[in-house]
N, C-alpha and C positions, 0 to 999 in steps of 0.2 A: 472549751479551753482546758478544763479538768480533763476530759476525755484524752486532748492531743499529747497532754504531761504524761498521763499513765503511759501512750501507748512508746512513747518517748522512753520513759524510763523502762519499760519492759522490753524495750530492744534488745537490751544487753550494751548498749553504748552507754549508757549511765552507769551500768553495773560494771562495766570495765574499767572506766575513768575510777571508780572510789576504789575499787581490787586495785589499780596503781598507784592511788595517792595512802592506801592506805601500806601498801610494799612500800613506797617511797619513805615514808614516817617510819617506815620501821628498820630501813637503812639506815638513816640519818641517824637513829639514836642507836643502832650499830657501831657505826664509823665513830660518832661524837664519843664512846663510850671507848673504843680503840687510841684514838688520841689521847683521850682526857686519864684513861689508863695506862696505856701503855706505851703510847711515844712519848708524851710530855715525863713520866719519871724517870725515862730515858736522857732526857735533857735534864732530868734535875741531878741524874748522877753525873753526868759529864759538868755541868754550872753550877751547880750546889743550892738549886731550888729548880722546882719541876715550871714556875714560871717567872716571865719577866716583871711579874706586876711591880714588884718596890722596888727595883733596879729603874737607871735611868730617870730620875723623878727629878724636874728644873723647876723650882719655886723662885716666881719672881712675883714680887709684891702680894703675898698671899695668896697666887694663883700660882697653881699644880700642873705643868705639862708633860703627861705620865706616858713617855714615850717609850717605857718597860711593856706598859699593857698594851700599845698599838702592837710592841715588836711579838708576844705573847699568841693575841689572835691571829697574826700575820704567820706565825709560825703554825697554826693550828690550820690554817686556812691551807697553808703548805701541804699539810701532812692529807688532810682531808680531800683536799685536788688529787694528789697522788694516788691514793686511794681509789677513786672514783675514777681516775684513768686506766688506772693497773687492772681492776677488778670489773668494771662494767665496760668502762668505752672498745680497749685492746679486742675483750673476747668476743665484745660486739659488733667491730669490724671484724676482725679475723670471720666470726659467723657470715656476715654481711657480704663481707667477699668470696665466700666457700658459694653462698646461694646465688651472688650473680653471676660466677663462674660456672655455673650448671654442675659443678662436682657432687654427685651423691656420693654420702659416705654410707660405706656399704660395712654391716658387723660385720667383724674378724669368723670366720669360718673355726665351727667347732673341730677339738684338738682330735678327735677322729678322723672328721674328714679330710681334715690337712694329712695326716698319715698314710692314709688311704690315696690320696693325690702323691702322695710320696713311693709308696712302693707302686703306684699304676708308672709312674716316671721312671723309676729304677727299672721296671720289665719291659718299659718298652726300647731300651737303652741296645 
């Protein structure tokens, strides 16, 4: 059973899954750090606090329903979706569709040989 673990983890299918959960943790405290920086002070200049937490607060009989803090991470969740559309999913299709489309993207031809393509086209004019 030890045996089947090792030959398991030495696939490289174990070491792939941790290489992405470990990118993935290090997204998150990317983006968390994007928002928590710098879209939420954005909101604080435009509302005059970067969040909703003591706004919105309904106290009925000693119980607090702090409907600032839902609105808060609701916004944050906002920003952090977006995020993660704009930035992984878009370029991820766009990629997605370039390869089932069979298009190779071919590098741009060095500024010589394009020249060279240029005056062979002018002399054969």
């Amino acid at each position: 059973m030890l045996k089947e673990f090792k030959e398991f983890a030495l696939k490289g299918n174990l070491i792939e899954v941790g290489v992405g959960l470990i990118m993935a943790l290090a997204l998150v405290a990317l983006i968390n750090s994007m928002v928590e920086h710098v879209l939420m002070p954005i909101i604080g200049i435009i509302f005059g606090e970067p969040s909703f937490d003591d706004a919105l607060i309904l106290t009925i009989n000693g119980s607090e329903i702090r409907f600032g803090s839902f609105l808060t991470v609701a916004v944050s969740f906002l920003f952090i979706a977006l995020a993660v559309f704009f930035f992984i999913v878009k370029p991820y299709q766009a990629y997605k569709a370039r390869q089932d489309s069979g298009e190779q993207v071919a590098p741009a031809p060095a500024e010589d040989i394009v020249l060279l393509t240029q005056i062979r086209d002018a002399l054969n004019r």
